[in-house]
N, C-alpha and C positions, 0 to 999 in steps of 0.2 A: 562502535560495538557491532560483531558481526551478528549471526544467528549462533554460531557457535560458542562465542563468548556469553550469548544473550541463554543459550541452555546453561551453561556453568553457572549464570549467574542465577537462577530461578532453581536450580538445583543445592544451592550452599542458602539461598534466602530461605525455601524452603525445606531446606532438610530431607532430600526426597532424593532419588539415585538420581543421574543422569538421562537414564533410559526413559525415566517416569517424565522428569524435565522435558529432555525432547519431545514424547508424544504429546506433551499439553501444551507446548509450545506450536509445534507442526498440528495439530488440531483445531488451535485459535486463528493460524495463518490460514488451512485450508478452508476455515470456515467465510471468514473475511471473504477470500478468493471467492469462493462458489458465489455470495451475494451478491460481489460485485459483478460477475459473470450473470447472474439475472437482473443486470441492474438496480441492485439495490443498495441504500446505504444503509451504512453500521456506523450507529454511534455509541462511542462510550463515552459518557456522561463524565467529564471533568476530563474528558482527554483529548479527543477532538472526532471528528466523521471522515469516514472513508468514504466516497462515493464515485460515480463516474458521469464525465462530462461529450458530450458530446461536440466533436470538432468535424468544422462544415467543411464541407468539400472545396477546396483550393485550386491553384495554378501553381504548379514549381518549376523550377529551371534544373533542367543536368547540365553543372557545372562541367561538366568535362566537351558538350557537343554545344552549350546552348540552348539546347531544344528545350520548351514548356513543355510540360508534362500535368495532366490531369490526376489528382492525387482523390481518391473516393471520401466521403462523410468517414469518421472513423469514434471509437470510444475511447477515452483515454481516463484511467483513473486518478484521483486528488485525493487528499488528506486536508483538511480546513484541522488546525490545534485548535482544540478547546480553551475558555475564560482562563482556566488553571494551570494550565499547560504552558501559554504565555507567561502568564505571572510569575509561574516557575522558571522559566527558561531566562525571563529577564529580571 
């Protein structure tokens, strides 16, 4: 399911236009985003947490010359599924 299919689909469950769908769709995503851009996590309770981890500064190789390459500390964000979430899914 895309974001597209995911407004369609939030639009016929709730009976709500399309337009309405999208912004509360793109609402919930922006908001997500912003917290995890101040590092914070968002849980919702029976679904799982978004949060952001921290990846330590490395050595990498460019494939193409060889060369090691110093790659900086970086943030990268995660989704842990909630108890129900699993349950459901399996």
């Amino acid at each position: 399911m895309n974001k597209s299919e995911l407004i369609d689909k939030v639009a016929s469950d709730r009976g709500v236009t399309k337009a309405h769908a999208k912004a509360a769709v793109e609402s919930v995503l922006d908001n997500i985003s912003e917290a995890l851009a101040r590092k914070e996590a968002v849980r919702l309770v029976g679904f799982g947490t978004f949060g952001v981890r921290e990846r330590a500064a490395r050595m990498a190789r460019n494939p193409r010359t060889g060369e090691s390459i110093p790659l900086p500390k970086t943030n990268v964000p995660f989704f842990k599924p909630g108890k129900e979430l699993k349950e459901r899914v399996n």
